[in-house]
C-alpha positions as CSV (number, residue, x, y, z in Angstrom):
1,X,-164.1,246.7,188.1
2,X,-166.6,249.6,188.0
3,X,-169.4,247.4,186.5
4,X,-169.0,244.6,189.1
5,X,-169.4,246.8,191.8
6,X,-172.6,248.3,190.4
7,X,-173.7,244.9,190.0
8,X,-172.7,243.8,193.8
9,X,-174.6,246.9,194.8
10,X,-177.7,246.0,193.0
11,X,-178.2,242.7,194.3
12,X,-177.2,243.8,197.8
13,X,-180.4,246.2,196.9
14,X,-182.7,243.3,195.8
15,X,-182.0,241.2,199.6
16,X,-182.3,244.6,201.2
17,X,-185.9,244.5,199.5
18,X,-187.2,241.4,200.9
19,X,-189.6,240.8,203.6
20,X,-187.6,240.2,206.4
21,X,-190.2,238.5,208.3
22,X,-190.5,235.6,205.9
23,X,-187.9,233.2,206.8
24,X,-188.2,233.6,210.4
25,X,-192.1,233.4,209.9
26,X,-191.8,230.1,208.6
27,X,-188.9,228.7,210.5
28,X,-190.7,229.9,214.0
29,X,-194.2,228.1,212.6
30,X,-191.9,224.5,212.4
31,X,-190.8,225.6,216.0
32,X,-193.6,226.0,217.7
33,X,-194.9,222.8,215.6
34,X,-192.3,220.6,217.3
35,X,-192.8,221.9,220.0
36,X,-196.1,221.1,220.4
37,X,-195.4,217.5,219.2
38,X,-192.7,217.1,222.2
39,X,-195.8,218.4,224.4
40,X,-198.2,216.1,222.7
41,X,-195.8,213.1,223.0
42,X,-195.4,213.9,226.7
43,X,-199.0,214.3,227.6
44,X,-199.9,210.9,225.5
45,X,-197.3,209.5,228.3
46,X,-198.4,210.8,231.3
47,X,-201.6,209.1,230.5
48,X,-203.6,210.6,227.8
49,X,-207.2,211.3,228.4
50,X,-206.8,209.6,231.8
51,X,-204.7,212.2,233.0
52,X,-206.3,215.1,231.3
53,X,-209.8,214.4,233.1
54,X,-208.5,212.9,236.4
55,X,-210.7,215.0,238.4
56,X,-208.9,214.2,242.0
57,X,-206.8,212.1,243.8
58,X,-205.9,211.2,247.3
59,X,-202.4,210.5,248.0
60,X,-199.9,209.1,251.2
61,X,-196.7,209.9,251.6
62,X,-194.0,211.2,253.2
63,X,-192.7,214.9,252.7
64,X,-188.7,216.4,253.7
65,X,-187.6,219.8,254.2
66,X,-183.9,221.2,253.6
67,X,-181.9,223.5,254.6
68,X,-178.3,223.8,253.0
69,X,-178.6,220.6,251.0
70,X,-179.1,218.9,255.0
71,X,-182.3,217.4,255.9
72,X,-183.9,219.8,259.1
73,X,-187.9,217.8,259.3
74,X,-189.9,215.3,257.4
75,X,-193.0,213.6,258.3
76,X,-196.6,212.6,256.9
77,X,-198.4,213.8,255.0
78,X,-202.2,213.3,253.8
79,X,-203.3,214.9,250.7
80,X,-206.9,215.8,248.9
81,X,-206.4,217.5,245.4
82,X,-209.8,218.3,243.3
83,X,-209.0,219.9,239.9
84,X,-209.0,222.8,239.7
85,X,-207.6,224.5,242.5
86,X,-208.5,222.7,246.1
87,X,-206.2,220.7,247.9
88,X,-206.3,219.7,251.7
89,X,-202.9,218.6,252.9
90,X,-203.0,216.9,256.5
91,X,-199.9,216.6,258.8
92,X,-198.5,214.5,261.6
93,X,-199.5,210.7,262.2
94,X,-202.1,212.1,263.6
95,X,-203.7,214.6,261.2
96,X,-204.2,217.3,263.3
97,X,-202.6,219.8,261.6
98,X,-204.2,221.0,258.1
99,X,-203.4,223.1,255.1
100,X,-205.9,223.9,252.9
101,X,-206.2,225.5,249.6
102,X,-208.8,226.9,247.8
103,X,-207.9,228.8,244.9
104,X,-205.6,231.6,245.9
105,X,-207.1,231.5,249.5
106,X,-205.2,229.4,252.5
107,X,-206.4,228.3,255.8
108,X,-205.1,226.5,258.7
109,X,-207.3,224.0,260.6
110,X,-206.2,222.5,264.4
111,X,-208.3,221.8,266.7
112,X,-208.7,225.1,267.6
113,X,-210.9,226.0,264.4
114,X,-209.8,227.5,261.4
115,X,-207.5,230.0,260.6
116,X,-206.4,232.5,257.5
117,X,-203.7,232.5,256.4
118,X,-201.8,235.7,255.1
119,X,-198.8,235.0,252.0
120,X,-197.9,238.7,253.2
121,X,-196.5,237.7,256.3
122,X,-195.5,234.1,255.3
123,X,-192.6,233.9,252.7
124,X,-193.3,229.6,252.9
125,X,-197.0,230.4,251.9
126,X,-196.5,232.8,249.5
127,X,-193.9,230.3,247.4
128,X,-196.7,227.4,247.7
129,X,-199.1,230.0,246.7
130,X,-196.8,230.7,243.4
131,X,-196.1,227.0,243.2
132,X,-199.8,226.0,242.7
133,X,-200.3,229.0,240.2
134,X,-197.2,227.3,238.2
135,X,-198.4,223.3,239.1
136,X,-198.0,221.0,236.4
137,X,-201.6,220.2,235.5
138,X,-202.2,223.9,235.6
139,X,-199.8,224.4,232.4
140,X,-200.7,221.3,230.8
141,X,-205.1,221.4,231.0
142,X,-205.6,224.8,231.7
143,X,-202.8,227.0,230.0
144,X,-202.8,224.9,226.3
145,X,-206.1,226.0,225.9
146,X,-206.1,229.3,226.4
147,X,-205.6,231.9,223.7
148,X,-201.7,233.5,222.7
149,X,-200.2,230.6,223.8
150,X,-196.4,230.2,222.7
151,X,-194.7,226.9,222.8
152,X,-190.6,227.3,222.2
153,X,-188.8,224.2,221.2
154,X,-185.1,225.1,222.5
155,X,-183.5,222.3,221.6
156,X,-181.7,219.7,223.6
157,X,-180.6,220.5,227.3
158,X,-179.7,218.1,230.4
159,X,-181.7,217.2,233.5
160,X,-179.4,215.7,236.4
161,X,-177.0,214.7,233.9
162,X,-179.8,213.0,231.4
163,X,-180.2,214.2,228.0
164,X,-183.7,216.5,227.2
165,X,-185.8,218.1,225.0
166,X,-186.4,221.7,226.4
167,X,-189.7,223.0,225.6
168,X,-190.8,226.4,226.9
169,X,-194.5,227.6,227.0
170,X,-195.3,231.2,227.4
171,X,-199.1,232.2,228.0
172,X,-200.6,235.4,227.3
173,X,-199.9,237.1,230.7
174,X,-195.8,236.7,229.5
175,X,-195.7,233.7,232.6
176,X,-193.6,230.7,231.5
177,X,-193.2,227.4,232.0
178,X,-189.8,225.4,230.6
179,X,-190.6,221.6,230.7
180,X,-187.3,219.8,230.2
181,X,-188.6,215.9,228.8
182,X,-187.0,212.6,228.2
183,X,-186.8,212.2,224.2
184,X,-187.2,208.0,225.1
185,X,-190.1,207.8,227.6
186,X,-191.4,211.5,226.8
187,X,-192.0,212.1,230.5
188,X,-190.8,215.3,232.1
189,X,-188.1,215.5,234.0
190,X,-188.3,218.9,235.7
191,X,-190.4,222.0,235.3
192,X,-188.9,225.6,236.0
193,X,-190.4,228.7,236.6
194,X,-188.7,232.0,237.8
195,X,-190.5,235.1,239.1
196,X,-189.8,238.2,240.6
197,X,-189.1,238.7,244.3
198,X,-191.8,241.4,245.4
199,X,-189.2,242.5,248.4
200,X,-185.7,242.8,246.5
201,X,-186.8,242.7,242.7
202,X,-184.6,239.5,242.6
203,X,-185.4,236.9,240.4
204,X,-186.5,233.6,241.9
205,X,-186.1,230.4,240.0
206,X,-187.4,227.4,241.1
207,X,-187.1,224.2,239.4
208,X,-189.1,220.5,240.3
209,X,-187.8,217.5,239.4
210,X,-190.0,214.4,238.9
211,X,-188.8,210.6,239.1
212,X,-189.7,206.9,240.1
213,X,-193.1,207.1,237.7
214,X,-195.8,204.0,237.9
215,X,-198.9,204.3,236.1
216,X,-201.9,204.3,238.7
217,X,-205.3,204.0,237.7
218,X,-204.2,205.0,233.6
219,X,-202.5,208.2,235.1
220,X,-198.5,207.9,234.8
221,X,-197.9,209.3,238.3
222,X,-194.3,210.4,239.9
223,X,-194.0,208.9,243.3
224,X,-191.0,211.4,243.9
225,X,-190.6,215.1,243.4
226,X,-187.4,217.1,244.4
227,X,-188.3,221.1,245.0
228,X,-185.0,223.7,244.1
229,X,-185.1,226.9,244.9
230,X,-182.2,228.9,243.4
231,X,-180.4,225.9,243.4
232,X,-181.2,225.0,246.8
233,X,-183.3,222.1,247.9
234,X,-185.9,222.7,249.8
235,X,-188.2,220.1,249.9
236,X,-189.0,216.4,248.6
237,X,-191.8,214.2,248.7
238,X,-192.4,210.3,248.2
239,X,-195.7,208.8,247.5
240,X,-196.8,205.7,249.5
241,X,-200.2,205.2,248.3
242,X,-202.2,207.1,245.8
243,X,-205.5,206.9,244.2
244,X,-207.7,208.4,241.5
245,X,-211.1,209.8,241.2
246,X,-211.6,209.1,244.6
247,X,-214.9,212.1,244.0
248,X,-214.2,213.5,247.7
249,X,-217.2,215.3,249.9
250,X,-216.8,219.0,248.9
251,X,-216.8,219.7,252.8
252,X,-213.3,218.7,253.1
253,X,-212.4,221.7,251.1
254,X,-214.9,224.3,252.4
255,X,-213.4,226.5,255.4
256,X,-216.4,227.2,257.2
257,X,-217.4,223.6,257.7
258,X,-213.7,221.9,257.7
259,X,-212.8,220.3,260.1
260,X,-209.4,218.2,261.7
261,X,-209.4,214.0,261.3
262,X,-211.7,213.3,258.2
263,X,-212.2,209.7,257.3
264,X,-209.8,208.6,254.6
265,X,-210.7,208.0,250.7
266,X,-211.7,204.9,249.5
């Protein structure tokens, strides 16, 4: 009896011994492997190349805002996007009313001129701010090819009751992205985000949830996206009409020269 418990003690000794980082080493490497395959995959859907260097795109559509799950306003919208970071979003049938973005600077234009806007005294600005920082093409052709990237594969979850592969991507500034993706078409499904409330140190989660895809121009494109805010909804647009590489004049998107009513894309 004495011998076998020398012996149990010496090869308890010899697993003590080993590098503890070599299994998870190797098992995190096939991770982050499939991981990027499910990314691949998804980015090979969305369009490939087309999507990657789709420099702009005008769109028309028709935007909702909620309040308790009940619709409270919809309406129009116009939209200008220009990779990276401008977008000009006009409002009303009549497009007198525009938001404009240009990188982490927004303006409003009426016909009275135009007009800063401050995220510190708008809560609604300040999410659309964080939402753009978090936007889709944002993590997919800017983030992937920065350095200290992590991509998580976290196995299978469920979208609105539809089975998923749950990806998470974490860049080097600890910000991340979970991309929840159908395993059959590889599209996503939804992206969430969370971040920290500056007011109450609460963490915010917001989740958008992507559907009715048709491929435009080589670009698979969703023509609706549902916006959750701690489980709330909060918004939802539809896409009438949208096209590609439309190359819009770069006044449209400078403040000092913008102005209400431009003539529409091509």
């Amino acid at each position: 009896m004495r011998i076998f418990i020398v012996l149990c003690l010496c090869v308890a000794g010899l697993y003590g011994q080993q590098d503890p980082s070599a299994k998870p080493a190797i098992t995190g490497q096939s991770n982050q492997q499939k991981a990027r395959t499910v990314i691949d995959d998804m980015i090979q859907a969305l369009g490939g190349q087309a999507y990657l260097t789709a420099q702009d795109y005008y769109a028309e559509g028709r935007s909702g805002s909620f309040h308790n799950e009940s619709l409270v306003g919809s309406g129009l919208y116009y939209r200008f996007w220009k990779w990276p970071d401008k977008d000009r979003i006009e409002l009303t049938k009549q497009r007198d009313i525009v938001q404009l973005y240009v990188g982490e600077l927004a303006y409003e234009i009426t016909y009275k001129g135009v007009r800063p806007q401050d995220p510190q005294k708008d809560e609604k600005l300040r999410q659309a701010l964080i939402r753009r920082h978090y936007n889709l093409e944002v993590v997919l052709r800017q983030w992937l090819t920065e350095p200290g990237i992590l991509l998580l594969d976290e196995g299978p979850g469920i979208s609105e009751g539809h089975l998923a592969e749950k990806i998470t991507i974490i860049n080097s500034k600890n910000e991340s992205v979970t991309l929840l993706v159908d395993p059959t078409t590889h599209l996503p499904l939804e992206k969430r985000f969370s971040t920290r409330d500056p007011r109450y140190r609460d963490r915010d989660e917001e989740i958008t949830i992507y559907g009715d895809w048709k491929v435009i121009q080589g670009v698979n494109t969703p023509r609706m996206t549902v916006i959750k805010r701690n489980g709330e909804t909060i918004s939802q647009q539809i896409i009438l009409n949208m096209t590609y590489n439309n190359h819009p004049a770069d006044s449209l998107f400078d403040p000092a020269v913008a102005k209400i009513n431009p003539v529409k894309a091509q």
